[in-house]
C-alpha positions in Angstrom: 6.5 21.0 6.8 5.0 17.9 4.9 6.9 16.0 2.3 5.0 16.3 -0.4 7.2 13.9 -2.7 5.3 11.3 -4.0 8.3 9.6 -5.8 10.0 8.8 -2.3 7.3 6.9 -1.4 7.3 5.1 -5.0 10.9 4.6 -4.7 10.6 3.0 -1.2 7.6 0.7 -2.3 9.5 -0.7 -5.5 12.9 -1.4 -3.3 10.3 -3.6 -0.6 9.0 -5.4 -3.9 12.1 -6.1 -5.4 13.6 -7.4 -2.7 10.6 -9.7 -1.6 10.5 -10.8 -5.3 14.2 -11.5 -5.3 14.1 -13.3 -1.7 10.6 -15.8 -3.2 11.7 -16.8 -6.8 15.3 -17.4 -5.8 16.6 -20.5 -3.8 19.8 -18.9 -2.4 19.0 -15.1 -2.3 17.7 -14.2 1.2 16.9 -10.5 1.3 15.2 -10.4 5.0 17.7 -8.0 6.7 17.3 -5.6 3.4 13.6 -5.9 4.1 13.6 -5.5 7.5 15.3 -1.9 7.2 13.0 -1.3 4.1 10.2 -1.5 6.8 12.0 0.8 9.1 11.9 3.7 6.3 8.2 2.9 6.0 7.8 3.7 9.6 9.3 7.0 9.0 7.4 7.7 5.8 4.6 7.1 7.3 5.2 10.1 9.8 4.5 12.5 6.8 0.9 13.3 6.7 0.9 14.3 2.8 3.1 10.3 2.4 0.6 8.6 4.8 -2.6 9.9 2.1 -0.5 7.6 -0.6 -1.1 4.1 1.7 -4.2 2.6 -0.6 -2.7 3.7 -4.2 -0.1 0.9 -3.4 -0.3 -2.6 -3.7 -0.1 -4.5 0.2 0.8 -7.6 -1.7 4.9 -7.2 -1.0 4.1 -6.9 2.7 1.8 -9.6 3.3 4.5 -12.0 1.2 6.8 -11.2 3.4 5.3 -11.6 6.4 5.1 -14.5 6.5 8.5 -15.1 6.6 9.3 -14.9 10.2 8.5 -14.1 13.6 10.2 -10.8 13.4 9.6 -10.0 9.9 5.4 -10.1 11.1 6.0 -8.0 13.9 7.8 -5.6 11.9 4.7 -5.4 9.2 2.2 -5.6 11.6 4.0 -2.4 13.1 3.6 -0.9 9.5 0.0 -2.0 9.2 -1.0 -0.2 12.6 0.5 2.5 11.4 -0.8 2.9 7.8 -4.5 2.5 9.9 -3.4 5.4 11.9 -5.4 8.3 10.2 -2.7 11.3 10.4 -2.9 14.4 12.1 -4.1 17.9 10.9 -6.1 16.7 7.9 -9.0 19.4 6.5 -11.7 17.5 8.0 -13.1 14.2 9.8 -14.8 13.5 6.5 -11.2 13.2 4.8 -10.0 10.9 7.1 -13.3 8.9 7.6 -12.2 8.9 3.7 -8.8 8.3 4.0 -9.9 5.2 6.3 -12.4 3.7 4.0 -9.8 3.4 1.1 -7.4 2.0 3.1 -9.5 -0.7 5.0 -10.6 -1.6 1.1 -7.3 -1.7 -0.4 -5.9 -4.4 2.4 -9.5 -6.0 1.4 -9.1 -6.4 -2.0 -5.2 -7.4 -1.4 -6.3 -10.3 0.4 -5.0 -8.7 3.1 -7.6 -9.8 5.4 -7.5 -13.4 4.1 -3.6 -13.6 5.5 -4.0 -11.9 8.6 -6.8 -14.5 9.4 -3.8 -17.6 8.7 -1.8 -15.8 10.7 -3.9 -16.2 13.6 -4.4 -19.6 12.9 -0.5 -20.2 12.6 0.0 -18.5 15.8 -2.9 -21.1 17.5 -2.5 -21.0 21.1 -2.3 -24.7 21.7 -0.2 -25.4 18.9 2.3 -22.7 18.3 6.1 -23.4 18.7 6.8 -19.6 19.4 7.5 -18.3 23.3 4.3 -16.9 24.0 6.7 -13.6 24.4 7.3 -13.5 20.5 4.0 -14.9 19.9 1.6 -12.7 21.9 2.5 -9.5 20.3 1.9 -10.8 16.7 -1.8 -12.1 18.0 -2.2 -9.3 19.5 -1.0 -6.8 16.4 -3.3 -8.9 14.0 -6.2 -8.6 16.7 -6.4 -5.2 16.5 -6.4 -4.7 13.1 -9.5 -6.9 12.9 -10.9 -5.4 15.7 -10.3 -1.6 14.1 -12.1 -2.5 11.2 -14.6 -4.6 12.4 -15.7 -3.4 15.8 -14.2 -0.1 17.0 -14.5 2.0 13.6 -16.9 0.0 11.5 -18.6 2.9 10.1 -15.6 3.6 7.7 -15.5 -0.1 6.4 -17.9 -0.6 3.6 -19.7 -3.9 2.6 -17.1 -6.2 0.5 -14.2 -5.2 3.6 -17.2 -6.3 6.3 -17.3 -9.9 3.9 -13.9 -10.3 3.9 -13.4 -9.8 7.3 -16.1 -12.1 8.3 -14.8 -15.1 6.3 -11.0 -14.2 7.5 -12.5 -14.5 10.8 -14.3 -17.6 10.8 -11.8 -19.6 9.2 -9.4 -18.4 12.1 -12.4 -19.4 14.7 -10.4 -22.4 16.4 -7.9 -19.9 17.2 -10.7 -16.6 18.2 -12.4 -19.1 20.9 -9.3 -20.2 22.6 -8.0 -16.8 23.0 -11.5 -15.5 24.2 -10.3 -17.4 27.7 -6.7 -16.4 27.0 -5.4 -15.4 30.6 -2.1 -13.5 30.7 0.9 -13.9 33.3 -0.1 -11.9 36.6 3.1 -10.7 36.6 2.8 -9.3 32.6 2.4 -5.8 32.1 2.8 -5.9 28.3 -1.2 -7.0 27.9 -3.6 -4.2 30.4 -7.0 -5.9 30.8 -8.0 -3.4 28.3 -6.4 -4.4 25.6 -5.8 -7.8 26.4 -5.8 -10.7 23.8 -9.4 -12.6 26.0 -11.3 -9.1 25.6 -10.2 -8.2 21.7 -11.0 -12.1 20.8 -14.2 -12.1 22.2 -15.7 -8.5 21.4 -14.6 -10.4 17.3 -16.3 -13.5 18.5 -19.3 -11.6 19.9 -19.6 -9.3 16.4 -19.1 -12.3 14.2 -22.4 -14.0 15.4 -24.0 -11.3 14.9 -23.6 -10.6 11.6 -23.0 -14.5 10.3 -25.6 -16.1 8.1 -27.2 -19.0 9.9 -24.9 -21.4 7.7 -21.9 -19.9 9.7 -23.4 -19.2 12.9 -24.0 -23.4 12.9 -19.9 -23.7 12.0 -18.9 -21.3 15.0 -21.4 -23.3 17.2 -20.0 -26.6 16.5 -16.2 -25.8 16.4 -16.9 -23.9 20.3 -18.8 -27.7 20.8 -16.0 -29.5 19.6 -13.1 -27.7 21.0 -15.0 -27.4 24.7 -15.1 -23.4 24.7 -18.4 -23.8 25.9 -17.6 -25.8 28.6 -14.5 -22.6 29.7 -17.2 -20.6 29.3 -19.3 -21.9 31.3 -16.5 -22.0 34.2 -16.1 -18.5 33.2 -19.3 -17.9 34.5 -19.3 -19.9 37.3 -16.4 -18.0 39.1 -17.8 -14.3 37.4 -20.9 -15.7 39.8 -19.0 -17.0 42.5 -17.3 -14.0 43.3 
């Protein structure tokens, strides 16, 4: 049987804002382990098909602050996020959750949601990061596929002004987009299948982004692959494709 009380989920979402606003305004106060298990409950909430339909009448805004936090604080959002994009089960119809989707994708939009996800990526730049590539892969990976969702894989459910914002999330995390497009896991790692693999979710964004930039951005993505030698990978890329 669904929950159907909408105050839980109220009461849940004011305890993560409370203690994110307690944690940023104060100098001393350091709520991350509170929010950590806030984020835990979230997970469960979200379980609840009639909780899950409440996702884009809340703000996002206490989640993206506190993401960016820490390594494990991100994972643990990120977790949320996939979640929350995770149309629930036995709903009336494919319209309601097509719906469901579209409200959702437009709510992270016009939280800026978007916006942070894309400094995220650039944060976590390959050739720059300081994380293990064990903590940071999964984060690149989480914020990947929540670009990829709404820009690529179910598109039709993202309307015009969350297209935009993706677009310009995505091209001012390009440095970062082209050198994962030749991102080659550890043989030996079974955490990223070909199929899901950072390389192949980078470049399906790359390969959408020019084809819906204006010519203005088009000429930035061409000169940032130019001046970071992606062409150049590339290029080997499709020397050994040919080779073997």
């Amino acid at each position: 049987m669904d929950v159907k009380e909408k105050r839980l989920f109220d009461s849940v979402h004011r305890l993560l804002k409370t203690a994110v606003d307690t944690t940023a305004t104060s100098s001393t106060a350091d709520e991350s382990d509170v929010v950590l298990m806030i984020l835990d409950t979230f997970k469960r909430l979200l379980q609840w098909r009639e909780l899950h339909k409440l996702v884009p009448k809340y703000s996002i805004k206490p989640f993206l602050t506190c993401m960016m936090w820490s390594p494990q604080l991100a994972s643990s959002v990120l977790q949320v996020f996939l979640m929350m994009k995770t149309r629930p089960t036995g709903l009336k119809s494919t319209e309601v959750g097509d719906k469901m989707e579209m409200l959702n994708k437009r709510t992270f939009a016009d939280d800026l949601g978007f916006q942070v996800l894309g400094s995220l990526l650039a944060q976590h730049h390959p050739s720059s990061v300081l994380l293990p590539s064990s903590t940071a892969e999964p984060i690149l990976q989480a914020s990947l596929r929540i670009f990829h969702w709404t820009y690529v894989g179910n598109k039709h459910t993202s309307d015009a002004v969350t297209l935009d914002r993706v677009t310009d999330a995505l091209l001012n995390a390009r440095l970062t987009l082209l050198h994962l497009a030749h991102h080659r896991p550890s043989p030996s790692s079974s955490i990223y299948p070909p199929p899901s693999s950072l390389r192949h979710i980078a470049a399906d964004l790359l390969l959408e982004l020019f084809s819906v930039a204006d010519v203005a951005q088009v000429t930035v993505l061409q000169d940032t692959a130019r001046d970071c030698g992606a062409l150049l990978y590339m290029l080997s890329d499709a020397l050994d494709t040919g080779i073997h």
